[in-house]
N, C-alpha and C positions, 0 to 999 in steps of 0.2 A: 813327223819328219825329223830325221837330224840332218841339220844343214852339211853335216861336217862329211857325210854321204856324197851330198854335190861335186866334194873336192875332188870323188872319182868319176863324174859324169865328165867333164872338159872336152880331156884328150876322145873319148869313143865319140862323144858331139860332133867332136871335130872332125874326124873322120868321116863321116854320115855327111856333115854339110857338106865337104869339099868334094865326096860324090856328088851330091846335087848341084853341088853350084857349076861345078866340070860338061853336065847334061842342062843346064836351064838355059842357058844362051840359043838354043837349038827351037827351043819350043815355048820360049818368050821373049819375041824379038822387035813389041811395037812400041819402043821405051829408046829415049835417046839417056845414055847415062854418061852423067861427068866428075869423074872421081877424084877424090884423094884435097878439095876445098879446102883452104884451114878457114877454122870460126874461131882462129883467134890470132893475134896480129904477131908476124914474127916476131917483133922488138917488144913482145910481151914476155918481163923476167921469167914465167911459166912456160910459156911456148912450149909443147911437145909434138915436133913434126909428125909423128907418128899416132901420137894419140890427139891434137886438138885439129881434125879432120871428117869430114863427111863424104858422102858421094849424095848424089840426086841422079832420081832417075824419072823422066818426065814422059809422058806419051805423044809419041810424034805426029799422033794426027791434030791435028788446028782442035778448037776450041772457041764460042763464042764469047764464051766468059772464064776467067779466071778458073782453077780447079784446085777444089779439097787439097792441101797438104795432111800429109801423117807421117811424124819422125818415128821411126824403130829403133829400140834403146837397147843392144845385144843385153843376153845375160853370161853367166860363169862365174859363180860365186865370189863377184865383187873382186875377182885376183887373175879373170882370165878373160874371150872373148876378142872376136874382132869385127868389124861391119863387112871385113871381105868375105866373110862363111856365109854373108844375107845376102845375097844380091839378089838370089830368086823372091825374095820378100819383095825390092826394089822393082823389080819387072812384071812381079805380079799385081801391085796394085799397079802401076801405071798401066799395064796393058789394061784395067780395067778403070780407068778414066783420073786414076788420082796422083796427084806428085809426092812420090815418096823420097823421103831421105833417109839414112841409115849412115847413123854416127858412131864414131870409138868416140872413147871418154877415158881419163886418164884411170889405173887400176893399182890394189895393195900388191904390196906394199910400199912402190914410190907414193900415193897418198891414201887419205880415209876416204871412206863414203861423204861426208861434206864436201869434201875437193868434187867430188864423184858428180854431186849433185850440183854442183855451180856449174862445172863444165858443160853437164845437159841441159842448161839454163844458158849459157853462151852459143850455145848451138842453135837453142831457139831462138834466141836474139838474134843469129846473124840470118834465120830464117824466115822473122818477122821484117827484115830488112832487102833482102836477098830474093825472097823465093818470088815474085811477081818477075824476075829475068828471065823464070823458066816456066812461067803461065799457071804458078801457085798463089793463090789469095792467103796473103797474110793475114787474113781475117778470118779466117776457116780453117785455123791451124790444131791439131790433133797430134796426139801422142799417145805408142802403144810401144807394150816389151812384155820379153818374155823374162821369168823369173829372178832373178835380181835386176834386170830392165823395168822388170814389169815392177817393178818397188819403186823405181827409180822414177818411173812414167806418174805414176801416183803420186810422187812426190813433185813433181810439178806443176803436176794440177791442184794439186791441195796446200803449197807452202808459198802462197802470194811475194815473200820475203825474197825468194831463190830469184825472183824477177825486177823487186824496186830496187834489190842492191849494186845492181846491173845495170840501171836508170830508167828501166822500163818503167810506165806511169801505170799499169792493168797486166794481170798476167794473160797472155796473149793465147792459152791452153783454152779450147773450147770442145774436147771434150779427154777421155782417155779408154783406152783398150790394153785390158789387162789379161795378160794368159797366163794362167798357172802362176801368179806374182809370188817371191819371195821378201822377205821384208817389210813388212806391212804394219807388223807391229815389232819391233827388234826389243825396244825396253821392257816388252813381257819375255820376248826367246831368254835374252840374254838375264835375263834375271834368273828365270829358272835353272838354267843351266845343264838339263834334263836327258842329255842326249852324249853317248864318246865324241870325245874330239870338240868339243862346243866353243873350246877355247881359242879355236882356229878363227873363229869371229872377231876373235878379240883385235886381229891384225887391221882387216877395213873398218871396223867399228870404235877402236879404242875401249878402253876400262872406263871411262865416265857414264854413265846411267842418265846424265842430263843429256850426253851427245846421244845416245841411243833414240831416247825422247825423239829429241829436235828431228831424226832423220826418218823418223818414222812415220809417213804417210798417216797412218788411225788417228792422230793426235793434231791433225790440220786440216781434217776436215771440217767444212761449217755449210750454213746453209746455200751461200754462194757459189756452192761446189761447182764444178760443170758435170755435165753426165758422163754415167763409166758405165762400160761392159766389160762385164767378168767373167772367164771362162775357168774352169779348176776341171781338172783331169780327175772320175772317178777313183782312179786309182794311182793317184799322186801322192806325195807325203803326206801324211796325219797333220803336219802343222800348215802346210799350204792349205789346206782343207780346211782348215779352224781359224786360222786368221784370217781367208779369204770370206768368209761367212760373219766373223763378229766384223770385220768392215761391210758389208753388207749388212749388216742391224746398224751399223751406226753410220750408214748412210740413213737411212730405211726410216731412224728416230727421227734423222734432221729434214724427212719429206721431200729426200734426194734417191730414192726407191732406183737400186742398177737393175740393168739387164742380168739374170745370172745365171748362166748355164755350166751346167756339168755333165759334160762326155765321159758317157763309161766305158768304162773299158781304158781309157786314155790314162798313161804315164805320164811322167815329168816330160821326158825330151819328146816324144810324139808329139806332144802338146805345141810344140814349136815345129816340127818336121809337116805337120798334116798343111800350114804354111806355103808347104812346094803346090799344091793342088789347088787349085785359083776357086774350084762352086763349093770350100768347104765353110761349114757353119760362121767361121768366125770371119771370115771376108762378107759373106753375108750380111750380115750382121753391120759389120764396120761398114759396107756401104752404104747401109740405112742408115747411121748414122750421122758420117761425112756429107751425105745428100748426093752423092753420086748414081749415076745410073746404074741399078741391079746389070751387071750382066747375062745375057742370056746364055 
């Protein structure tokens, strides 16, 4: 893959969602949703009304016990994206028993990927604090995205750090759902340099090769991992293909063996579009895993 490809996906994404999202209110509608939360306190120097915000969207029928959370981490190569183009994400898992949230995060070039990743570490904070208001167990909290999401999803599960700097005492991620991740390893991409336009990374990522390191999910994993399901699009980038597989060995070495599927036929942006369809593999899947009931 060359990332630097992506920077042409956004805008046609864009489009595509905002069809869906125009049509999913019609025929996903057992979700109470409350939007636009900040998860970060206005009189915080950072504050960005616009980007340090979530929506929740919860299922309206009662419940006897607390239910699965799963935060959705948009992607757009680290410089674009919004959580209003997900909402059918939002109504799909609650119509199927789990509380979902669906956060922006601040994006390049106002900051880096570090910034990127703290923000999705405040979000779960205010989620591990938060979501039992809206019949979501803080204790069963999950996290899934789709390509630079999906980097971003991994990197919360695997960088302990992003959560005690925060004052968290245990990272509160108990498992992750990866679709088509990008990012996974940035201090191998960025090293090589292999691909036109490669330099365009340089904007969320900066020139430092330690900061590549640090933000790169491959390099924080350990044996305490929590479990990940992996999905990679047959025919998605060459490099989402290859880093989603050597993270996969090196889960695989540490005795932390993912779930990992790959749909053929499946592109980059499908890969998050098949999403609108509530019996497809990857909800599946993620509801075996969350412990929610399979839908019929």
């Amino acid at each position: 893959m060359s990332f630097f490809r992506l920077l042409l996906l956004p805008a046609a994404l864009a489009v595509v969602l905002l069809v869906l999202a125009a049509t999913e209110y019609a025929v996903a509608r057992p979700s109470r949703r409350t939007t636009d939360v900040a998860y970060v306190p206005a009189s915080d120097p950072d504050f960005d009304p616009a980007r340090h915000v979530l929506d929740v969207y919860a299922p309206r029928q009662a419940a006897a016990a607390p239910r699965p959370v799963v935060i959705f981490i948009h992607g757009g190569s680290w410089n674009s994206g919004s959580k209003n183009l997900y909402s059918f994400i939002g109504r799909r898992l609650a119509k199927q028993g789990v509380v979902a949230v669906i956060i922006n995060y601040r994006l390049a070039p106002t900051v880096q990927v570090p910034a990127m990743a703290d923000d999705c570490a405040r979000a779960a904070g205010w989620v591990v604090q938060h979501i039992a208001d809206y019949g979501g167990d803080p204790n069963r909290l999950f996290v899934m995205g789709h390509s630079a999401g999906g980097g971003l999803a991994a990197l919360l599960a695997t960088d302990n750090r992003l959560f005690s700097r925060r004052g968290l005492a245990r990272n509160p991620v108990r498992g992750a759902i990866l679709d088509d991740p990008a990012g996974l390893d940035m201090y191998d991409y960025l090293q090589k340099m292999q691909y036109p336009g490669d330099e365009q990374y340089l904007v969320p990522f900066g020139r430092e090769p330690a900061v590549w390191k640090d933000v790169s999910p491959m390099y924080h994993v350990g044996a305490g991992s929590p479990p990940f399901l992996l999905f990679v699009g047959g025919e998605t980038y060459p490099s989402i293909s290859s880093s989603s597989e050597k993270f996969r060995q090196r889960l695989r070495a540490l005795g932390r063996e993912p779930k990992f599927t790959v749909l053929p036929g499946k592109k980059h942006i499908p890969m998050v579009l098949q999403l609108y369809w509530q019996h497809n593999i990857i909800y599946r899947e993620l509801l075996k895993l969350v412990g929610a009931p399979v839908a019929g």
